[in-house]
C-alpha positions in Angstrom: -3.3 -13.2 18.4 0.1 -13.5 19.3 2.2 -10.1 20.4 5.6 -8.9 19.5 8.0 -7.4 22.3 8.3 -3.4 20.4 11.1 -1.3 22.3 9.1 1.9 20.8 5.5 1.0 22.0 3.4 -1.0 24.1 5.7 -4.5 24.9 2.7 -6.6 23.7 1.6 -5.1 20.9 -0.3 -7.4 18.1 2.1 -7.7 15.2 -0.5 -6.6 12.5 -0.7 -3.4 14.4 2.9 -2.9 14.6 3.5 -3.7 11.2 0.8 -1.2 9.7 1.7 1.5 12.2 5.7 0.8 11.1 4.8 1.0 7.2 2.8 4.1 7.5 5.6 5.4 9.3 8.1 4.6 6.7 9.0 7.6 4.4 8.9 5.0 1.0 8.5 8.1 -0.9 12.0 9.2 -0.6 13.3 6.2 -1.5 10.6 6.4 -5.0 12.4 9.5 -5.3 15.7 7.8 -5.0 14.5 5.7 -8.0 14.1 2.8 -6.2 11.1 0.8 -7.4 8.3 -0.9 -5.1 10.2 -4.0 -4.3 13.8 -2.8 -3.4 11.6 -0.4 -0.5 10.2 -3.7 0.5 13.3 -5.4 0.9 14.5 -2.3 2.6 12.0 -2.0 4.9 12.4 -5.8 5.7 15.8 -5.5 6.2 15.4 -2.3 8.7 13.0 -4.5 10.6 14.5 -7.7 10.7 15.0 -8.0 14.5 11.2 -7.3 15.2 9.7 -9.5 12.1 12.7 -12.1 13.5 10.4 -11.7 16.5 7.0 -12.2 15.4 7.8 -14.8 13.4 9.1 -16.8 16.6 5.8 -17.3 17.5 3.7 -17.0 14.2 0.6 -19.8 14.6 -2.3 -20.5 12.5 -4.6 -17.5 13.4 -1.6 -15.4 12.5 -1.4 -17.3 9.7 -4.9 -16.3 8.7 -4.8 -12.9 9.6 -1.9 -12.6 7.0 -3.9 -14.0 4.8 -6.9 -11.5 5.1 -3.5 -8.8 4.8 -2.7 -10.1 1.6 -6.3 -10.5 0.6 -7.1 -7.0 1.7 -4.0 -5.0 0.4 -4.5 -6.8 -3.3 -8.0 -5.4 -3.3 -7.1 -2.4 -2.4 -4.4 -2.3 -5.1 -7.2 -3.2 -7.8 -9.1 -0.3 -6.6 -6.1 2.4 -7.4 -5.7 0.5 -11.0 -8.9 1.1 -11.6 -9.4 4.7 -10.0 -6.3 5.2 -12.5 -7.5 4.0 -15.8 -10.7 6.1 -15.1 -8.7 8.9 -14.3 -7.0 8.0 -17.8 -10.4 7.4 -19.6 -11.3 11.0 -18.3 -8.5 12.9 -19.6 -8.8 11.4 -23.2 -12.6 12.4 -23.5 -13.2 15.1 -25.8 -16.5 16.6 -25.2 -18.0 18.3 -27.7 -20.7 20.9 -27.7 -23.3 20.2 -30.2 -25.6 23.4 -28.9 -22.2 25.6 -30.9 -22.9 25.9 -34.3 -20.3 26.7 -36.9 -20.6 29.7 -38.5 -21.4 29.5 -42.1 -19.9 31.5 -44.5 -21.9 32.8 -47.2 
């Protein structure tokens, strides 16, 4: 796996970790509150970075290549799991339940 030269941490560091540790690190949520949507934080993010991801791409090769792929593979999955934790979370807030052991009160 190729490294990236990182003036904060270890000088060899494996891009995929820099980049994860980098996003985590990335305070996204103020720019959400900013009203900036999902892809204008991306570009910002990109353009923040642009020296180090200048760098990794200098050397990007095939097993980079694939471990980008498994990225992209990965993050999409884990995107269909919070769509689907949220329409759950939907479907659960529009059930009525109903207690059929309550009897009305007839009148007489």
């Amino acid at each position: 796996m190729n490294k990236i030269i990182n003036k904060n941490h270890n000088k060899y560091e494996p891009w995929f970790k820099w980049l994860t540790r980098e996003l985590n690190s990335y305070e996204a949520f103020n720019d959400f509150d900013s009203g900036k949507n999902p892809e204008d934080v991306a570009e910002d993010f990109i353009s923040n970075n642009r020296i180090a991801i200048s760098q990794v791409f200098e050397n990007f090769d095939e097993e980079d290549k694939d471990t980008l792929d498994q990225f992209l593979k990965l993050t999409e999955c884990e995107w269909h799991v919070f769509r689907i934790l949220e329409k759950q979370i939907a479907l659960r807030n529009n059930i009525k339940f109903v207690d059929f052991k309550k009897r009305k009160k007839i009148k007489s």
